[in-house]
C-alpha positions, -999 to +999 in steps of 0.1 A: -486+599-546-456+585-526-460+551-510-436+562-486-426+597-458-390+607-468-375+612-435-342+632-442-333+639-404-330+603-397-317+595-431-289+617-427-281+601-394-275+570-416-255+589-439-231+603-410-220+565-397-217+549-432-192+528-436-177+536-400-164+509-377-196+513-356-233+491-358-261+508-365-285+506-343-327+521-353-350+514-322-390+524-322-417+516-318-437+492-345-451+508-377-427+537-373-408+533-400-381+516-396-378+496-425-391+521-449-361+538-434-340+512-445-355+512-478-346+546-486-311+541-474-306+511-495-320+534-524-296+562-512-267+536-513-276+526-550-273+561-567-238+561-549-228+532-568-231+503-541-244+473-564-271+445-553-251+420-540-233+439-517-265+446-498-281+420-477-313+424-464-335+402-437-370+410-420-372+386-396-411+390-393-410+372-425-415+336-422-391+331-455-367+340-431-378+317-399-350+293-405-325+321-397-334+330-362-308+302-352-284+325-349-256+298-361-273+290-390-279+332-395-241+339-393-235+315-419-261+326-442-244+359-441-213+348-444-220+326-475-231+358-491-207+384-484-185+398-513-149+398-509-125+429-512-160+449-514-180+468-485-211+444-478-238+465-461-258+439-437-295+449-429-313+429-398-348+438-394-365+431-360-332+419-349-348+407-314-367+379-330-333+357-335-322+341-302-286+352-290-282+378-318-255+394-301-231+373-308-242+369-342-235+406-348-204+406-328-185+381-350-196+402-383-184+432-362-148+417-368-149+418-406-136+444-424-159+450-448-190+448-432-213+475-427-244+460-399-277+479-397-298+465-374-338+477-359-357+463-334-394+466-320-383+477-283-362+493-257-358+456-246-331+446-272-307+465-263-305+463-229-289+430-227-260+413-235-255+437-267-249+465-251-222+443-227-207+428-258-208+460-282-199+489-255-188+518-272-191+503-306-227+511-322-249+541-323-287+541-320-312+561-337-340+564-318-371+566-345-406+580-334-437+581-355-443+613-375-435+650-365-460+675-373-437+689-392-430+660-414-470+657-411-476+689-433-444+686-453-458+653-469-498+666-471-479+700-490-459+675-514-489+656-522-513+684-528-532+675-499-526+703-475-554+725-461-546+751-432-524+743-404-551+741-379-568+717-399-537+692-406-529+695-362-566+681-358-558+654-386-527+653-372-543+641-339-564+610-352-527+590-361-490+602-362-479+565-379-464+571-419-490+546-433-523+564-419-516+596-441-527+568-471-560+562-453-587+582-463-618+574-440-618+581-399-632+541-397-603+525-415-577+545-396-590+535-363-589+500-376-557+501-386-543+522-356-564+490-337-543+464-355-514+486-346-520+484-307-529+448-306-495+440-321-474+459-303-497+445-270-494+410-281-464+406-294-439+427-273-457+430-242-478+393-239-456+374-252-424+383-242-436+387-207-457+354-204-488+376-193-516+358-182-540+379-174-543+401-200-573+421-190-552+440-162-524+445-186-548+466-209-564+482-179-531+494-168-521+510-202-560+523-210-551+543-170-517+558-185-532+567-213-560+584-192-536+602-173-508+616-195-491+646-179-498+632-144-476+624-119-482+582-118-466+560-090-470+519-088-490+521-053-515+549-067-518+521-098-525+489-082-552+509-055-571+523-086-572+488-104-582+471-072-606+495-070-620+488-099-624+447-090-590+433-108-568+417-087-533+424-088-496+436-069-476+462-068-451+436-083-473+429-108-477+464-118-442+473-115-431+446-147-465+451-167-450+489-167-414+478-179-432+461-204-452+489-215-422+510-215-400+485-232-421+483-259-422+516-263-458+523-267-452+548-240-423+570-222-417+578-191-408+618-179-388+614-143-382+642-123-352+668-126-346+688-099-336+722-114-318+737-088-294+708-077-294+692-114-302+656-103-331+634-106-356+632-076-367+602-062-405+613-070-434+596-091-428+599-128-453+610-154-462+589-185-473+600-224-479+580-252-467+575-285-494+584-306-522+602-300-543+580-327-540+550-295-553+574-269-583+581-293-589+541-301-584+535-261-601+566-247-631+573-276-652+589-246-618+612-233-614+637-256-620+667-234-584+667-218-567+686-247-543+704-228-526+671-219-527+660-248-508+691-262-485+682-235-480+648-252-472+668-284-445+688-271-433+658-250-429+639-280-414+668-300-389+672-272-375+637-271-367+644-310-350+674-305-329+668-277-312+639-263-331+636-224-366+653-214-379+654-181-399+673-161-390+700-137-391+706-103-383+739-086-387+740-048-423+738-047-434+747-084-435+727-110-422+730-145-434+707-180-406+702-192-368+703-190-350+698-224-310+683-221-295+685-254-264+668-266-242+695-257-261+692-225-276+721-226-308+729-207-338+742-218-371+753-200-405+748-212-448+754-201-475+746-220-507+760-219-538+759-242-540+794-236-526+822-217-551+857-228-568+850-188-543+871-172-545+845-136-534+817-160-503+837-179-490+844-140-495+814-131-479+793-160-451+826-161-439+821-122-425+788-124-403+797-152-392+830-134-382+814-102-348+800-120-322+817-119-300+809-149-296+818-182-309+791-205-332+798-227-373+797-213-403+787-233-443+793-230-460+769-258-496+780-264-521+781-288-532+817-288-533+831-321-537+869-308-503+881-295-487+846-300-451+854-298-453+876-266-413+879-246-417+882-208-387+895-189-368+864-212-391+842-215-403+835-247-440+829-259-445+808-289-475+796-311-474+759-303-480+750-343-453+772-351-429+757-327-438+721-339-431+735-378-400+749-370-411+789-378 
């Protein structure tokens, strides 16, 4: 059995900027796979003939490495150890733990033959002095935890696979690489614990001195309880007040950038389809795994059409470069996909559509635009799943996710 998920769509992505005059830049959320990612680069780099000593690698969750968070004493290290009239590929792991890294990567930038590779644990890392200092000059890869696709691909390489249906309920329980190497539903919600309390602790607590932590978890165990609905800061702070914790709409409003930052959840604003510009209207929120939502909510299973929602939301945001929801005049669309040719795309998503009051109903929204781009109704009905409407396009939700 592999140790590890090949993931060839974002190790081709690597492949693509090799050697370019460009940093690398892999952002997710933790336990992704970011350095496994790395790992199979490195190996890809091997076979083409790049030898040891040209390839530097730091983990700075690693206490070997703790000395090296200073970033002067970093730059030097590195530069001790690169390999003259040779490419030196430089891989920085958790960048955001050294202080000023910036400007650590900004002087390597000027060499030559340096290749930099860098990850980090959250959306916060690159929204300072980075992105000011290296405009125009790296690329980012944004990484998510595992598609359904890549899901079955690994079971069906492993000998492991049983019927779709099956693998979408498995699929459900934890989308991180390392639970498809847990066997029992016990350990994985241990480990998917240890998972949240890291990413809590370290990138949300910590970084943002919270002190009372309590409200912090209430906040995200409400998102989580409300994925697919439309959220705003006011509504928030009422409904924890209500619930006897005390706290601000200012309190609320950086607990959420925190949340967001550390990318344990995204946020969907709204586009208006008509006009093509965002609306100043609440946003709605989903989460990055469903495996959290089942460790936060044990007792909130019953809302599985949301949580489909969160499937397709996620499975969105890999295909296309911006997702947001819709808004035409009065009604209300899932989703609106933008992809990097910045083309539009329409989507609803339904459990089912066989009641004939619910296919209208999720079926007028998408006919009230008036354009041309292509319109999608994601459902799980196995009896006439792939059903066209006047253009718009009914599709078997497990089909979609695998690509068929």
């Amino acid at each position: 059995m592999k140790r590890y998920v090949d993931r060839p769509e974002y190790l081709d992505f690597l492949k693509r900027w090799q050697d370019k005059n460009i940093v690398k830049v892999v952002s997710g959320v933790r336990r992704a796979g970011k350095s496994t990612l790395f790992y199979l680069f490195r190996q890809y780099l091997r076979k083409q003939g790049v030898k040891e000593d040209q390839m530097i690698n730091i983990n700075f969750e690693n206490m070997k490495y703790d000395e090296l968070r200073d970033p002067l004493k970093l730059y030097h290290y590195l530069e001790d150890q690169l390999q003259a009239d040779k490419m030196n590929y430089i891989f920085l792991d958790e960048i955001q733990h050294v202080n000023q890294f910036e400007k650590v990567v900004d002087s390597l930038f000027l060499k030559d033959n340096v290749d930099i590779y860098l990850t980090g644990s959250n959306a916060y890392f690159l929204s300072g002095e980075i992105a000011t200092l290296l405009t125009g000059r790296y690329v980012e890869l944004k990484i998510l935890p595992l598609s359904f696709k890549e899901f079955v691909q690994w079971h069906k390489q492993n000998d492991s696979f049983t019927d779709n249906s099956a693998m979408f309920n498995q699929y459900l329980k934890g989308s991180f690489p390392y639970t498809l190497f847990i066997d029992s539903d016990k350990d994985r919600n241990e480990y998917m614990q240890g998972v949240y309390s890291t990413i809590v602790l370290t990138d949300i607590v910590s970084r943002l001195n919270v002190k009372d932590a309590p409200v912090l978890e209430r906040l995200i165990q409400s998102l989580y309880s409300n994925i697919g609905s439309q959220i705003s800061i006011n509504k928030i702070t009422n409904t924890l007040k209500s619930a006897g914790y005390s706290t601000s709409n200012k309190t609320m409003d950086r607990y959420l950038g925190g949340i967001l930052d550390s990318l344990l959840m995204y946020e969907a604003k709204t586009f208006d389809v008509h006009g093509r510009h965002l609306l100043n209207a609440p946003s709605k929120y989903y989460g990055v795994d469903m495996g959290i939502r089942n460790i936060l909510l044990p007792d909130h299973q019953q809302d599985f059409g949301h949580i489909i929602e969160n499937i397709v939301y996620l499975e969105l945001l890999r295909r296309n470069k911006a997702v947001y929801v819709g808004n035409n005049g009065k009604l209300e669309v899932d989703f609106v996909g933008i992809n990097s040719d910045n083309n539009l795309s329409y989507y609803q998503v339904a459990l089912t559509t066989l009641d004939e009051n619910v296919l209208h109903r999720e079926l007028r929204t998408l006919e009230t635009i008036n354009d041309s781009y292509p319109k999608y109704l994601l459902t799980l009905d196995t009896i006439n799943p792939t059903a066209n409407y006047n253009g718009i396009q009914k599709l078997n939700l497990i089909d979609w996710l695998l690509d068929k």
